[in-house]
C-alpha positions as CSV (number, residue, x, y, z in Angstrom):
1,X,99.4,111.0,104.9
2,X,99.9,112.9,101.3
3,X,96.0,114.3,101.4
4,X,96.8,115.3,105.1
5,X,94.2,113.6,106.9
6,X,94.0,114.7,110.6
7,X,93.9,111.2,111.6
8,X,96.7,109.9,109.5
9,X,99.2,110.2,112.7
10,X,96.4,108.2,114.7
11,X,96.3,105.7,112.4
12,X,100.0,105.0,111.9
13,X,100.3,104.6,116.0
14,X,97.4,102.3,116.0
15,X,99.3,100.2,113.0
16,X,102.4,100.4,115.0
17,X,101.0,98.9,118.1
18,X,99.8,96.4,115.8
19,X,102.5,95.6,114.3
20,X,104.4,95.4,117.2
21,X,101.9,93.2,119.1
22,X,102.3,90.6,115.7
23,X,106.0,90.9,116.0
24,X,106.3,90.1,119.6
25,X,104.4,87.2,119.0
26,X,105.9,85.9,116.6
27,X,108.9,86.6,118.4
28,X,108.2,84.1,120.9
29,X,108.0,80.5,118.2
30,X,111.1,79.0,117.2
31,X,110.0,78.3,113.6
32,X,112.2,80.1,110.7
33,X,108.7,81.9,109.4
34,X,107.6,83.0,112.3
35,X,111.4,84.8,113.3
36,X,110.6,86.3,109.6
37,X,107.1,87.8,110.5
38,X,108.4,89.2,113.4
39,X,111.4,90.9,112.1
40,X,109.0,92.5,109.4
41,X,106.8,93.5,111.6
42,X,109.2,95.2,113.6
43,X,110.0,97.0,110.6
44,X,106.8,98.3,109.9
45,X,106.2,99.3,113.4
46,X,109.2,101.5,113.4
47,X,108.1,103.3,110.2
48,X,104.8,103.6,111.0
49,X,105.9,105.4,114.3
50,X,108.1,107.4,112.2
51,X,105.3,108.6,110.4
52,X,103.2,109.2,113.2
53,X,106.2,111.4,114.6
């Protein structure tokens, strides 16, 4: 992003639907670590969609 790639806004949607592919499931498991991974990965997917903005 701070050398101004062309792809940096391709690259931060790809890591978004990453991230939000992790987070959902993660999402779906009961276990305390896995409700943590998916809230963080959440996160991430919303500021990498941010940047890609």
């Amino acid at each position: 992003m701070s050398l101004g790639s062309e792809y940096s806004k391709q690259l931060c949607r790809i890591c978004a639907d990453i991230c939000r592919a992790c987070g959902e499931e993660c999402a779906k498991h009961e276990a305390e670590h896995c409700k943590e991974c998916a809230e963080a990965c959440f996160k991430c997917a919303e500021e990498c969609e941010r940047m890609a903005a």
